[in-house]
N, C-alpha and C positions, 0 to 999 in steps of 0.2 A: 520507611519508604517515603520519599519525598512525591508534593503530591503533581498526580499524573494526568491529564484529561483528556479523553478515547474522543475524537471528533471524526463523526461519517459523511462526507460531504456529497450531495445528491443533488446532483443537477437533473431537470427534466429533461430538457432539450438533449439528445446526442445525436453525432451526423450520422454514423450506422447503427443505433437503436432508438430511436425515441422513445420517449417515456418510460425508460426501462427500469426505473427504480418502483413503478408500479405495476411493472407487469406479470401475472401470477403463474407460478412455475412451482408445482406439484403442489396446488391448493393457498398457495401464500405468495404475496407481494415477493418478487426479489429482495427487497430490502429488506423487509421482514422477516427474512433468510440471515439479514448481515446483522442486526440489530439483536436476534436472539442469540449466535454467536458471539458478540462484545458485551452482552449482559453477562456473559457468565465468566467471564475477566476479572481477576482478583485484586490485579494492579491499578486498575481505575478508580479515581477518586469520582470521575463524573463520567459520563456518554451524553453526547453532543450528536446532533443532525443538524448539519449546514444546509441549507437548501434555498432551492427560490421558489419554490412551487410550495402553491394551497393544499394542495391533494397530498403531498408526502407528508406535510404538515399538520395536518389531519389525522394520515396514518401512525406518526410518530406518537401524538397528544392518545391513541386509544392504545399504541402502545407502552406509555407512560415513558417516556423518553422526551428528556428537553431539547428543544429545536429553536435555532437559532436561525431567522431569516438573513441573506445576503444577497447580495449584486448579482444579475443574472449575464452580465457582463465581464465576470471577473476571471481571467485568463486559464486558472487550472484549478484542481484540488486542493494545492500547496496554498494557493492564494483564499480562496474559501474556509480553507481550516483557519487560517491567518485571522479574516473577518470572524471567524468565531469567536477564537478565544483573545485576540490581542488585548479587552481590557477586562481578562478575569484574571486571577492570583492562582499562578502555577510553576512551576519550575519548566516541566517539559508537557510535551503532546501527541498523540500518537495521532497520524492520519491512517483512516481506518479506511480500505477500497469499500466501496459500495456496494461494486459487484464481483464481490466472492462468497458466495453461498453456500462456502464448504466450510467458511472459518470457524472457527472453536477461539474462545476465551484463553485454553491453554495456548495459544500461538500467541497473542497478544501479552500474557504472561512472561511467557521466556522472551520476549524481545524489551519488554521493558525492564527485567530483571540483569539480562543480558548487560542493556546498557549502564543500568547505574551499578553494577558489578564491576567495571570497568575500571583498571587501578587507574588509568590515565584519560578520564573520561573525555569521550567524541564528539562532539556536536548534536552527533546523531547517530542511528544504528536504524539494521535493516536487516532482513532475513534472507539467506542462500540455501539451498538444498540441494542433494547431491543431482547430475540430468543425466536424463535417459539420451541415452546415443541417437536416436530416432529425432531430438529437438535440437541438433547443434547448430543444423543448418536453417533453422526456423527462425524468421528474422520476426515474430512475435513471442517467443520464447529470449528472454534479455539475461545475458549470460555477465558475469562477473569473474574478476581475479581477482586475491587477495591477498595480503601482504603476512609475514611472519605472526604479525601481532591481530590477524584476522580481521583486518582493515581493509579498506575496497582502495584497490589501486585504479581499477577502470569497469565500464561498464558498457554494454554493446550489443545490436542485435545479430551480429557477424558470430563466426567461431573467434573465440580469443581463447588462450595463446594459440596462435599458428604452429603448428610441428611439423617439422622435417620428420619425424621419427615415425610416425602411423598418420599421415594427412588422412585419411577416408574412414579413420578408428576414433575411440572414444580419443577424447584432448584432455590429458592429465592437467589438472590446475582447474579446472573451467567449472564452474557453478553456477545453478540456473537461480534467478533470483525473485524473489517474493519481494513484490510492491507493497508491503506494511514498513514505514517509517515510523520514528522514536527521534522530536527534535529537542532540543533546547529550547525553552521558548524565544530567550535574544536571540539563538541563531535562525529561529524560521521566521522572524522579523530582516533580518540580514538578509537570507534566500530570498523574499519575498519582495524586500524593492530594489533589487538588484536583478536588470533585464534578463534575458535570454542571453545564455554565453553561445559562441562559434560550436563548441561542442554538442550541447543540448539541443540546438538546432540541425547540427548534420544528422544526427542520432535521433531525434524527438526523444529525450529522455532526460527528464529534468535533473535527474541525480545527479546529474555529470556538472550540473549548475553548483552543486555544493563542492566537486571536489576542482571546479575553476577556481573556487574563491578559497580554497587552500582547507578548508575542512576535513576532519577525520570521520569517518563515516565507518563504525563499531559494524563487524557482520556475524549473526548468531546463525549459528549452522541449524536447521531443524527436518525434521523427513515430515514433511504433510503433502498429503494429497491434494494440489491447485488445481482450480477451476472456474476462471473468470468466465463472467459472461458478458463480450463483446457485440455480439450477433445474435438478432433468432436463432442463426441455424445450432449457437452452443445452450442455448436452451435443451435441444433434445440430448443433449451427452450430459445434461448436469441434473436433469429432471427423475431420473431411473435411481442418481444417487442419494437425491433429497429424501426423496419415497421412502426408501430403505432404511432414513435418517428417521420419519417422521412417526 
């Protein structure tokens, strides 16, 4: 396995949660959530905490996880994993969400497998899962199509494909998609000083930033149970399942 390095990039500051990487949800820091989850990842050669904040950094150091300070300035995730790893010796890097507290190692695992599995390797890879009919028209639920060779042709918070055939039914082709990336390291040097495309802006969706610039972007089908937390109020829907975890 060529080597791979898990970066969780944890900003304090959010417009609808502040300090949420420290806020504790069923006895434990949120992050503290994401970080036992990426420990137990077989594919990592390292796990990394991007951060700008003393207090996560603190949490990371007791929970024996290297942390890497950066710019509290710096545009996204994409760009914070960037400052992490741009002068360590790696091939690729996985940007790991901060706030999924449901994630397991085995997700992390087939998505990096996934990708260097790959006879015609992609830039990059990312996870889809099949969606419940109840999320097509949830414009926080970011839906995907994908190409013969399981490739992301586009990406969107709208219903995509449109069907004449059942408009108000499930949309054959349409997959809901998981925010874990698997990049190259050259290419998320490439995404990363390369602005905002027309796309990623109408959409606020950076993906779309990699397939402006003509990148193949690898998609590993997997059935997990998502559960970001954006808001207080998904504290209370993610907190019943931690418990059960814990």
């Amino acid at each position: 396995m060529s080597k791979t390095i898990g970066v969780i990039p944890a900003r304090f500051a959010s417009t609808r949660f502040p300090g949420k990487p420290l806020f504790k949800i069923a006895g434990r820091p949120l992050l503290e959530w994401v970080i036992r989850g990426a420990k137990e990842a077989q594919t990592l050669s390292e796990l990394i905490v991007a951060t700008d904040h003393e207090g996560i950094a603190k949490l990371c150091e007791q929970l024996g996880v290297k942390v890497m300070m950066t710019d509290s300035d710096l545009p996204s995730g994409s760009d914070r994993v960037w400052a992490a790893i741009k002068d360590l010796d790696c091939d690729a890097v996985v940007n790991i969400q901060g706030d999924e507290p449901l994630l397991k190692g085995e997700l992390i695992d087939a998505l990096v497998k996934g990708f260097y599995a790959s006879s015609n390797q992609a830039e990059m890879a990312t996870l889809i899962k099949p969606i419940d009919p109840i999320e097509i028209k949830n414009p926080n639920v970011v839906k995907a199509v994908v190409n013969k060779n399981n490739e992301a042709l586009y990406f969107s918070r709208l219903p995509i494909p449109y069907t004449r055939l059942n408009p108000e039914g499930k949309i054959e082709g349409c997959w809901q998609h998981l925010g874990l990336y698997v990049y190259k390291k050259s290419f998320l040097k490439e995404f990363c000083i390369t602005p905002p495309c027309i796309l990623e802006r109408c959409e606020s969706l950076e993906q779309l930033r990699a397939l402006w610039l003509g990148a193949k972007i690898k998609t590993i089908r997997v059935d997990y149970q998502c559960m970001g937390v954006d808001t207080p109020e998904d504290v209370l829907k993610v907190e019943p399942l931690l418990k059960m975890m814990s």
